[in-house]
C-alpha positions as CSV (number, residue, x, y, z in Angstrom):
1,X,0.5,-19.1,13.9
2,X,-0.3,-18.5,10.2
3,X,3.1,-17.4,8.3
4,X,2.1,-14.7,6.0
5,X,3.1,-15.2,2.2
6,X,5.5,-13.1,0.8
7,X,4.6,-10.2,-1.4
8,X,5.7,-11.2,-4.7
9,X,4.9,-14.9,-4.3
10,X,1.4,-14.0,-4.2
11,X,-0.9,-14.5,-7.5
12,X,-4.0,-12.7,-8.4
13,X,-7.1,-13.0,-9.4
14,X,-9.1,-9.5,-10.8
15,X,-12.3,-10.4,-11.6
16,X,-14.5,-8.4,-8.8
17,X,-17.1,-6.9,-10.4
18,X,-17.4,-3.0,-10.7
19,X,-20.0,-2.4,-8.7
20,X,-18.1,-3.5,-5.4
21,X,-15.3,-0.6,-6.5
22,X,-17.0,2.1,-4.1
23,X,-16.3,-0.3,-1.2
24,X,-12.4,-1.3,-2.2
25,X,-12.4,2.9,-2.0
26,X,-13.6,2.4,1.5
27,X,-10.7,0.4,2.2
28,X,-8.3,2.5,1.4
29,X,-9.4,5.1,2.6
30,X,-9.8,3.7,6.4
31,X,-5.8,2.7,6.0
32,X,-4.0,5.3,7.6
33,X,-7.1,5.1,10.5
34,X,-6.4,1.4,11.0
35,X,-2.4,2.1,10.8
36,X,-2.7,5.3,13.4
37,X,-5.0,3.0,15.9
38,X,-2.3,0.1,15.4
39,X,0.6,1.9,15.7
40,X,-0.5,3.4,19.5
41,X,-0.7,0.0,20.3
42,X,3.3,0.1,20.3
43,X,5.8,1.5,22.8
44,X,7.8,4.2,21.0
45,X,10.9,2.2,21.6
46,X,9.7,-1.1,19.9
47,X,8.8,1.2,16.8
48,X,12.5,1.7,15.1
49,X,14.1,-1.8,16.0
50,X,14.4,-4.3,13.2
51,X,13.9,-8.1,13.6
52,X,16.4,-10.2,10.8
53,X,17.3,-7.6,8.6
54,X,13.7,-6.7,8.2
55,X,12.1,-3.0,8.4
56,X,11.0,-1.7,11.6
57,X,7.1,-0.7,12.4
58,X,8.4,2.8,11.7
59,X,9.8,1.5,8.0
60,X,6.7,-0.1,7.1
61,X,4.6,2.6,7.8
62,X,7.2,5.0,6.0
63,X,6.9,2.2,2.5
64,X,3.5,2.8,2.8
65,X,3.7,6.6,2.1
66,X,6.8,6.0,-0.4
67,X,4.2,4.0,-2.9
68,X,1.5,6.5,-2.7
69,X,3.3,8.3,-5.9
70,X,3.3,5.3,-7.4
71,X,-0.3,4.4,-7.4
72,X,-1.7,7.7,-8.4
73,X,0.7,7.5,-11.7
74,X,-1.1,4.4,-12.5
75,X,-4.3,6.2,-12.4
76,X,-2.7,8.4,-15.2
77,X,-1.8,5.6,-16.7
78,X,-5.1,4.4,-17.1
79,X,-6.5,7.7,-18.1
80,X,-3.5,7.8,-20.6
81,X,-4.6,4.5,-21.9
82,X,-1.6,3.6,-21.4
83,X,-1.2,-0.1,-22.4
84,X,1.4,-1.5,-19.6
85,X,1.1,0.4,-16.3
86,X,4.2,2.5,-14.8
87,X,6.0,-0.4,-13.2
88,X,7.1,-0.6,-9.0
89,X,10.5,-0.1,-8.1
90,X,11.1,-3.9,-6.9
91,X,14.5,-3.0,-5.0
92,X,12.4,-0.5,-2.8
93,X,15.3,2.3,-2.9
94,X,13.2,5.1,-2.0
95,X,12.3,3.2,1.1
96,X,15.7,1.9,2.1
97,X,17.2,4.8,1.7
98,X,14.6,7.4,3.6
99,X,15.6,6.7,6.9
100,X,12.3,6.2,8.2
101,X,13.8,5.6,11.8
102,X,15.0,9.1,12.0
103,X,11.7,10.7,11.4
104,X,8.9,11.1,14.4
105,X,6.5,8.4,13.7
106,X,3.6,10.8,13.6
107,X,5.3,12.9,10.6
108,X,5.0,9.3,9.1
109,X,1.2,8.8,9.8
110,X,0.3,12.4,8.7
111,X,2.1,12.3,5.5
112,X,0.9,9.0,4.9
113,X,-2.7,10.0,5.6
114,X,-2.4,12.8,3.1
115,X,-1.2,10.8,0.3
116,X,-4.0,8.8,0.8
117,X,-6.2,11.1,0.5
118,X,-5.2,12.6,-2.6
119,X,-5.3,9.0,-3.9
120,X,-9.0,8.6,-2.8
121,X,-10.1,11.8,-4.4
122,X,-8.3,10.6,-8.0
123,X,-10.2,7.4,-7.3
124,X,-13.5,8.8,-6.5
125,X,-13.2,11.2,-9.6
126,X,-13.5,8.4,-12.3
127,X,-16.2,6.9,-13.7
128,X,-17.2,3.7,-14.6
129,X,-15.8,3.6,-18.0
130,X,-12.5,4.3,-16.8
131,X,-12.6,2.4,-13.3
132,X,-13.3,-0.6,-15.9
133,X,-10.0,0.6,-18.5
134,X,-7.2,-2.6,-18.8
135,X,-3.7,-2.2,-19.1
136,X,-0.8,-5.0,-18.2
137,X,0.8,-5.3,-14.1
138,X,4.5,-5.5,-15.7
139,X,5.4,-7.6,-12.6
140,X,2.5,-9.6,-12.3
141,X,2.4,-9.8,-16.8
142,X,-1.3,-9.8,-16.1
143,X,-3.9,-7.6,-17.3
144,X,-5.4,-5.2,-14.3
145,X,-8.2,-2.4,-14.3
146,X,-8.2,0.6,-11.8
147,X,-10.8,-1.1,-9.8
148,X,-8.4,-4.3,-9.6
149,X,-5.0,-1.9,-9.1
150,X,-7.1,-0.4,-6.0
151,X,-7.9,-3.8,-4.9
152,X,-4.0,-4.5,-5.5
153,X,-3.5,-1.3,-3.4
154,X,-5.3,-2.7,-0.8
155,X,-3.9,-5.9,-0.3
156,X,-0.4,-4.4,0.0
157,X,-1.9,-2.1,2.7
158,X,-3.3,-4.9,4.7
159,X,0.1,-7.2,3.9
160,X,2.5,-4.4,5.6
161,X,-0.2,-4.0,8.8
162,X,0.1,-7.9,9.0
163,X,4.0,-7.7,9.2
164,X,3.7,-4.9,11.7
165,X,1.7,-6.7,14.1
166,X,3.8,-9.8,13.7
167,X,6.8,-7.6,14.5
168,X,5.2,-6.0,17.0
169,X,4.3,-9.2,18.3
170,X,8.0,-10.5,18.2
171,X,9.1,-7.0,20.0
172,X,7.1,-7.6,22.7
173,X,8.4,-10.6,23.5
């Protein structure tokens, strides 16, 4: 097995062209249907254990939702022209302090879903011009354009599902 590279040891490159934005919307958008179908792949038991300190499948899911704020202030950011984006909060208190575990796991998915598609419909909104605006990733200290900060998005999305079937893998066990 492949062992997945941490979040913020990975690098970036943003140069996708614009005209492959509508399908990085696609993406997103089918998150929450790829995290609902995942996710009832799970006994309910397996879904609020942790493995090493880590966050459970429930906690994941939960981080997920917590960044949705998050991205759509970077869309205002960009329509602000703002020249550094609004930057991630890299100790993840919101998350570790939400008690994900407590929650039903379908209040997770729902909420998340909504989020998203708020986010979608802010994406979908702009035009070119804009989906092509710079400003600087203050952790990354590399310039980034909306279509690139939904490709970002989307990565992120597809890193947490990767740790979740890993986990889910180990819980099985």
């Amino acid at each position: 097995m492949v062992t997945q590279i941490k979040w913020f040891e990975r690098k970036f490159k943003f140069d996708y062209p614009i005209g492959i934005f509508p399908c990085i919307i696609e993406r997103l958008r089918g998150t929450p249907a790829r995290l609902e179908e995942l996710i009832g792949t799970f006994p309910a038991e397996v879904l609020t254990k942790r493995v090493n300190n880590g966050w459970s499948i429930q906690e994941h899911v939960g981080h997920l939702g917590d960044l949705e704020t998050l991205h759509e202030g970077r869309i205002d950011d960009f329509l602000a022209n703002a020249k550094v984006l609004r930057a991630a909060d890299l100790t993840n208190r919101k998350t570790n302090t939400a008690d994900h575990n407590s929650q039903r796991i379908q209040k997770l998915l729902d909420s998340f879903r909504t989020l998203r598609v708020n986010f979608v419909k802010c994406l979908e909104e702009l035009d070119e011009e804009i989906v092509g605006r710079t400003a600087i990733h203050p952790r990354l200290n590399q310039p980034m354009r909306v279509i690139d900060m939904a490709f970002f998005t989307a990565e992120h999305d597809d890193h947490h599902i990767a740790n979740i079937v890993a986990l889910g893998k180990v819980l099985a066990k």
